[in-house]
Every structure is written in C-alpha cells, then in structure tokens.
PDB file with one MODEL, atoms N, CA, C and O in Angstrom:
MODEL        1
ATOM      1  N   UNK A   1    -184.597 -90.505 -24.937  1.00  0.00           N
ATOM      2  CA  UNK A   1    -184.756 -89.123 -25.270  1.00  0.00           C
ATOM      3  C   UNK A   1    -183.682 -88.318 -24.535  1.00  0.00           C
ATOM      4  O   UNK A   1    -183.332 -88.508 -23.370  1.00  0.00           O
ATOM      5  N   UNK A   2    -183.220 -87.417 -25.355  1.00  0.00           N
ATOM      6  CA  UNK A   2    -182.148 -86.559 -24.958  1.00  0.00           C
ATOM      7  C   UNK A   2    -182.466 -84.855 -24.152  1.00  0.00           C
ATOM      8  O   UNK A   2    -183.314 -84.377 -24.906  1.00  0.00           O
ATOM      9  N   UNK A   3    -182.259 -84.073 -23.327  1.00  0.00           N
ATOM     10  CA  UNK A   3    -182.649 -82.989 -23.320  1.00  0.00           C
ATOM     11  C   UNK A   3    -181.904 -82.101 -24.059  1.00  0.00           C
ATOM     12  O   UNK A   3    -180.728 -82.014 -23.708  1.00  0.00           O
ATOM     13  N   UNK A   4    -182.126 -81.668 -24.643  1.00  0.00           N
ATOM     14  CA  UNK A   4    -181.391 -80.434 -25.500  1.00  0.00           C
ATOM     15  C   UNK A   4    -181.905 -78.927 -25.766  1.00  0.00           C
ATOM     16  O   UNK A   4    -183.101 -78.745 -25.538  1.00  0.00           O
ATOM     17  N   UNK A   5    -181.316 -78.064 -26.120  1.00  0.00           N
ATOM     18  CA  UNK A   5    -181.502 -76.789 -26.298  1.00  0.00           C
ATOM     19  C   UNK A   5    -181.350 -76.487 -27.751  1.00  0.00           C
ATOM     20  O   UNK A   5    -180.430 -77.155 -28.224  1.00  0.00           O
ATOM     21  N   UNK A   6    -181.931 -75.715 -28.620  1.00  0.00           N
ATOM     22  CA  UNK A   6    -181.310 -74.621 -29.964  1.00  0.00           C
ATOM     23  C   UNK A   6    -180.571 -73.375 -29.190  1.00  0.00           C
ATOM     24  O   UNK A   6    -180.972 -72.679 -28.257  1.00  0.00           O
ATOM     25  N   UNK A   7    -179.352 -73.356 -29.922  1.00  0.00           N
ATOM     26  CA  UNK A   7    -178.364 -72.545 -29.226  1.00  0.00           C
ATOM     27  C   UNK A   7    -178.727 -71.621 -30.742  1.00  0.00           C
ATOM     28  O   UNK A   7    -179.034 -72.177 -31.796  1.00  0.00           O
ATOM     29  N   UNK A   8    -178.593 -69.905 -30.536  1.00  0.00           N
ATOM     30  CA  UNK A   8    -179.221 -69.261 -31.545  1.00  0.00           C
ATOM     31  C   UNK A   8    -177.421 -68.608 -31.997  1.00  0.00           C
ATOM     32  O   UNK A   8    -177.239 -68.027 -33.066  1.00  0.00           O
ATOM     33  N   UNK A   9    -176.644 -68.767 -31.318  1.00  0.00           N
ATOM     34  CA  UNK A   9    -174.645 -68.301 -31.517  1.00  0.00           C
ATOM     35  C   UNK A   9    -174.983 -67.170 -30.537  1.00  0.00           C
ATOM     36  O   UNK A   9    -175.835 -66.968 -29.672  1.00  0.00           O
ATOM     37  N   UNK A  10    -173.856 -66.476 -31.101  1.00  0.00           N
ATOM     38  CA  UNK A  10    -173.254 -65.909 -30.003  1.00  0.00           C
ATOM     39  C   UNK A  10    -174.424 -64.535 -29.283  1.00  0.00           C
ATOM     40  O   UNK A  10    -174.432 -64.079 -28.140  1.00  0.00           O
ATOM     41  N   UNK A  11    -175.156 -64.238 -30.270  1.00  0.00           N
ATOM     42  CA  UNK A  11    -176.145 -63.141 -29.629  1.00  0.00           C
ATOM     43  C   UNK A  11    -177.725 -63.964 -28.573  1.00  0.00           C
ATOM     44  O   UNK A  11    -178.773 -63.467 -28.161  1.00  0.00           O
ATOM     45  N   UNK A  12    -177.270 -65.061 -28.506  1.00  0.00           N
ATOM     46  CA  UNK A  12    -178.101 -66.118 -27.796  1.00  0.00           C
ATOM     47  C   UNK A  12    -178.426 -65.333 -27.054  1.00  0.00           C
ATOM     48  O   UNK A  12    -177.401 -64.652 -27.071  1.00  0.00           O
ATOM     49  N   UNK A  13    -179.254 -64.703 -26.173  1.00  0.00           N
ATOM     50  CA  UNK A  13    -178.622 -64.139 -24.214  1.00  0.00           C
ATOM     51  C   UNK A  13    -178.446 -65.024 -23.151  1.00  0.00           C
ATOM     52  O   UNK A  13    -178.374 -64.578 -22.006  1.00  0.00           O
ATOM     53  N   UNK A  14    -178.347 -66.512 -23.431  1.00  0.00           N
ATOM     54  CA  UNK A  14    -178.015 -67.943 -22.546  1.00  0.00           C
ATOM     55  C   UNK A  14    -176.708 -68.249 -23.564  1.00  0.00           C
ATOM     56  O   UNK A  14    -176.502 -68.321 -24.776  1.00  0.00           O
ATOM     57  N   UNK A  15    -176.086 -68.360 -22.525  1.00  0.00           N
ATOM     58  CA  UNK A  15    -174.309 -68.903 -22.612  1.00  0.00           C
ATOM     59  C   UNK A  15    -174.395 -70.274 -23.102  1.00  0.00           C
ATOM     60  O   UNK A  15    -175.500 -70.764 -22.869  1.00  0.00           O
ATOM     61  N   UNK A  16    -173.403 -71.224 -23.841  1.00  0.00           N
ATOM     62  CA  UNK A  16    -173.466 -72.618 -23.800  1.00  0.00           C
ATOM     63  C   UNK A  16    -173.170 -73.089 -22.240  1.00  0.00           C
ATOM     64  O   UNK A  16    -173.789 -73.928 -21.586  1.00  0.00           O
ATOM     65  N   UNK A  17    -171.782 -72.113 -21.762  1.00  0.00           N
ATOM     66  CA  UNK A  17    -172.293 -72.586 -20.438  1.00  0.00           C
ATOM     67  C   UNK A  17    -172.867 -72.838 -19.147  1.00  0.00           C
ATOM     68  O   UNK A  17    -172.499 -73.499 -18.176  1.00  0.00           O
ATOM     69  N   UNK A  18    -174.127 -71.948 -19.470  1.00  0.00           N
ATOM     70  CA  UNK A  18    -174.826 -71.537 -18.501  1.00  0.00           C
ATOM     71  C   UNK A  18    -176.029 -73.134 -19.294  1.00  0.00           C
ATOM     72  O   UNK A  18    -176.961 -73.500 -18.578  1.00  0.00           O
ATOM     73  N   UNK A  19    -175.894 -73.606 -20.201  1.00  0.00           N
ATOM     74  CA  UNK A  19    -177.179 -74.640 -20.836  1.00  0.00           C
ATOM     75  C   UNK A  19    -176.425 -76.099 -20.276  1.00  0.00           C
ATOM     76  O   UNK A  19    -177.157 -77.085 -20.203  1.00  0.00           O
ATOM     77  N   UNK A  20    -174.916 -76.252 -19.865  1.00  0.00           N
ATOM     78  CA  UNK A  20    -174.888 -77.084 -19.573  1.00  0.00           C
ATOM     79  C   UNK A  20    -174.501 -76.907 -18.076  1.00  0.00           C
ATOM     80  O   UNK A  20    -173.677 -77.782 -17.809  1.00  0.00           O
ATOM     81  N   UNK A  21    -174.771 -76.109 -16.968  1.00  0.00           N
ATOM     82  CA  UNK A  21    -174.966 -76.243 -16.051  1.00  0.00           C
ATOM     83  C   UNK A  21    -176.081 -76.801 -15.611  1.00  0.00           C
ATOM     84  O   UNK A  21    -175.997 -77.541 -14.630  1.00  0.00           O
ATOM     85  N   UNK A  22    -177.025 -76.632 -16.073  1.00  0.00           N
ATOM     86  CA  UNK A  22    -178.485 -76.953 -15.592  1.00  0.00           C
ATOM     87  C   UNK A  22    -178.851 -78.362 -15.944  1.00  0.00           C
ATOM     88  O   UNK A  22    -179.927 -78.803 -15.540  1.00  0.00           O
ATOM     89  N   UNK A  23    -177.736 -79.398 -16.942  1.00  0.00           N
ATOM     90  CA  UNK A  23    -178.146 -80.252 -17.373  1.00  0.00           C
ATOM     91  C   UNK A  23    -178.753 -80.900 -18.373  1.00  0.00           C
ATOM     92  O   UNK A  23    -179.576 -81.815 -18.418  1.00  0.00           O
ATOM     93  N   UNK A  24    -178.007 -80.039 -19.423  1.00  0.00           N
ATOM     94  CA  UNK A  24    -178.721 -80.512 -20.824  1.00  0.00           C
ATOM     95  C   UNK A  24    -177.940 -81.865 -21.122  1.00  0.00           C
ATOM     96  O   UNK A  24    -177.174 -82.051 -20.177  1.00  0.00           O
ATOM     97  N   UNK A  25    -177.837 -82.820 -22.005  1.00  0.00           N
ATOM     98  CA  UNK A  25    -176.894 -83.194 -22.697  1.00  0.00           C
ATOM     99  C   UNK A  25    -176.648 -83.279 -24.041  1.00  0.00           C
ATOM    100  O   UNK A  25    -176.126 -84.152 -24.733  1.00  0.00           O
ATOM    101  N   UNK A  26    -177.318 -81.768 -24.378  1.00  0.00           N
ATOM    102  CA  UNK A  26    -176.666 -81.204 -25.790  1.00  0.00           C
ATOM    103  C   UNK A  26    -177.582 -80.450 -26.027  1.00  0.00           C
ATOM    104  O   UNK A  26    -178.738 -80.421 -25.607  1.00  0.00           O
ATOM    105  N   UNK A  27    -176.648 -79.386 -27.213  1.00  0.00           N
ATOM    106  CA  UNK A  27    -176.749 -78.281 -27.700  1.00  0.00           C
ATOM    107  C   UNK A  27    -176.718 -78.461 -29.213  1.00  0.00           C
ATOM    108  O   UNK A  27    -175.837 -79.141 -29.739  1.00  0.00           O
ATOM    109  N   UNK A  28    -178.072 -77.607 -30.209  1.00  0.00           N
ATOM    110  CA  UNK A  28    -178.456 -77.698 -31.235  1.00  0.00           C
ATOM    111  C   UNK A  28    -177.965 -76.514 -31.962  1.00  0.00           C
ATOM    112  O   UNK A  28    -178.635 -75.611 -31.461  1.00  0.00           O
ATOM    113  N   UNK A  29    -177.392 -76.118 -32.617  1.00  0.00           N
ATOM    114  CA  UNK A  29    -176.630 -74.895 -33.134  1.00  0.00           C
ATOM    115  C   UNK A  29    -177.345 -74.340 -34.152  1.00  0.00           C
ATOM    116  O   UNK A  29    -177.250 -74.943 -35.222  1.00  0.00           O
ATOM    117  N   UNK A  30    -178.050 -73.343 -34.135  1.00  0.00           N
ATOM    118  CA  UNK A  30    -179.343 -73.498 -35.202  1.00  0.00           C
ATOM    119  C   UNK A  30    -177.942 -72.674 -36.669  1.00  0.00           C
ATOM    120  O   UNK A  30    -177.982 -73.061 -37.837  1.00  0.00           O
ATOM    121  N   UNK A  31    -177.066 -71.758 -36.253  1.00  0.00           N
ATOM    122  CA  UNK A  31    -175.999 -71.254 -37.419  1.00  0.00           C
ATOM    123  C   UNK A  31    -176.701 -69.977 -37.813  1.00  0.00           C
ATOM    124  O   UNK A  31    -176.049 -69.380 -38.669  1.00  0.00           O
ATOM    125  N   UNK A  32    -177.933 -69.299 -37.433  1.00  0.00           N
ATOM    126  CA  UNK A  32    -178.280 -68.349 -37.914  1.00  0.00           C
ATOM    127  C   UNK A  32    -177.045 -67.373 -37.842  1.00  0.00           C
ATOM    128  O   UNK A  32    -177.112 -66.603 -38.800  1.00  0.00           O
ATOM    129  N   UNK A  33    -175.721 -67.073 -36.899  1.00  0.00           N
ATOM    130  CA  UNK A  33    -175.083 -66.081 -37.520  1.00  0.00           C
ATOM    131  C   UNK A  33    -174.296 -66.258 -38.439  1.00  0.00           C
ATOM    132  O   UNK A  33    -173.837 -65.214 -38.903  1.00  0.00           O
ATOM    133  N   UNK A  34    -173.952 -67.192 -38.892  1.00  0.00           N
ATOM    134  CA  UNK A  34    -173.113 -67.547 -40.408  1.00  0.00           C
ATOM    135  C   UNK A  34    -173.472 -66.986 -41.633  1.00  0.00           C
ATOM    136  O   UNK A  34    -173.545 -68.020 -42.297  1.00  0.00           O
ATOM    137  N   UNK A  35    -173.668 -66.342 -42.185  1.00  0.00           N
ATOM    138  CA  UNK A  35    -173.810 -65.973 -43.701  1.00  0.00           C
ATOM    139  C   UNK A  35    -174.070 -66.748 -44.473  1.00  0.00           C
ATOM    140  O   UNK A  35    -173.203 -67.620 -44.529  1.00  0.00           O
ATOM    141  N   UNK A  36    -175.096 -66.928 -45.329  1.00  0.00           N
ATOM    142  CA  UNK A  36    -175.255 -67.814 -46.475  1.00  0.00           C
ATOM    143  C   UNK A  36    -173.977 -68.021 -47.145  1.00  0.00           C
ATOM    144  O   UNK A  36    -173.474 -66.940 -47.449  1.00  0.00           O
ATOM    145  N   UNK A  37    -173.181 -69.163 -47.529  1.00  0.00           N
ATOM    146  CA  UNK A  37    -172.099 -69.647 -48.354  1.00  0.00           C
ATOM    147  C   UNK A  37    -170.601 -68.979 -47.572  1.00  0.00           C
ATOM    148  O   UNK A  37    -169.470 -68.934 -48.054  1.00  0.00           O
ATOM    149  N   UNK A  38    -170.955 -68.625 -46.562  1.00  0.00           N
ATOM    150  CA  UNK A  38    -169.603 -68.493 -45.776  1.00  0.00           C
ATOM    151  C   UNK A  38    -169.054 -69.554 -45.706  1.00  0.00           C
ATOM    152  O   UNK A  38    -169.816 -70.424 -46.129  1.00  0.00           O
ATOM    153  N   UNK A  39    -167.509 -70.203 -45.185  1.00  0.00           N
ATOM    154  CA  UNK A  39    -167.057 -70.684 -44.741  1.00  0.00           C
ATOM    155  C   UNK A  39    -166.528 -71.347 -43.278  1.00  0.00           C
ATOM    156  O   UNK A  39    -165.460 -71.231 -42.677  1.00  0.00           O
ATOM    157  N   UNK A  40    -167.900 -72.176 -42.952  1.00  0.00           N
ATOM    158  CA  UNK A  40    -167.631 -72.631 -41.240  1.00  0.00           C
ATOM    159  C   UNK A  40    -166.165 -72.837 -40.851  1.00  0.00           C
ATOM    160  O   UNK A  40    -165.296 -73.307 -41.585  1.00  0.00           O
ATOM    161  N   UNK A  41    -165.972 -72.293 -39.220  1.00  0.00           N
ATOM    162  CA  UNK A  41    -164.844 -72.280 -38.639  1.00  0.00           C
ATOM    163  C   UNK A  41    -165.037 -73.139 -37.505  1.00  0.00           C
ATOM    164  O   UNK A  41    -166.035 -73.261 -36.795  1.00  0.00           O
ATOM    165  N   UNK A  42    -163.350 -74.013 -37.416  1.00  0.00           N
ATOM    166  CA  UNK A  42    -164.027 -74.909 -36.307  1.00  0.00           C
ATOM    167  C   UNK A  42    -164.572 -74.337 -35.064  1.00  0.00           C
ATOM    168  O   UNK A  42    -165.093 -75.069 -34.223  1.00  0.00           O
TER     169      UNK A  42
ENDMDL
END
C-alpha cells in the first residue's frame, strides 16, 4: 500500500510540495481545474 493524497490543482490550499515533505509517495490529481474537452498541458 502506497500513501497518497488527491491533489485538488492549483487552488488546493496544500502545495505538492508541502505533500511531499511529510512523506507521501504520491500525488492523485483529481483535474477539477481543467475544463471539460480542454486540452491537457504537460
């Protein structure tokens, strides 16, 4: 088993790197700020 977080983007109020200070080893990107049929950026 892995510890992980849902990262909610950028209006999160926890940083990615404030989730891997503490020791996660990974982050779940849930994409809620993307727009339906936008075009992901790397």
């Amino acid at each position: 088993m892995h510890q992980t977080r849902c990262w909610f983007g950028p209006a999160d109020p926890i940083a990615i790197q404030d989730l891997l200070q503490i020791g996660l080893q990974g982050v779940v990107s849930a994409l809620h700020h993307i727009p339906t049929d936008d075009i992901w950026t790397a």
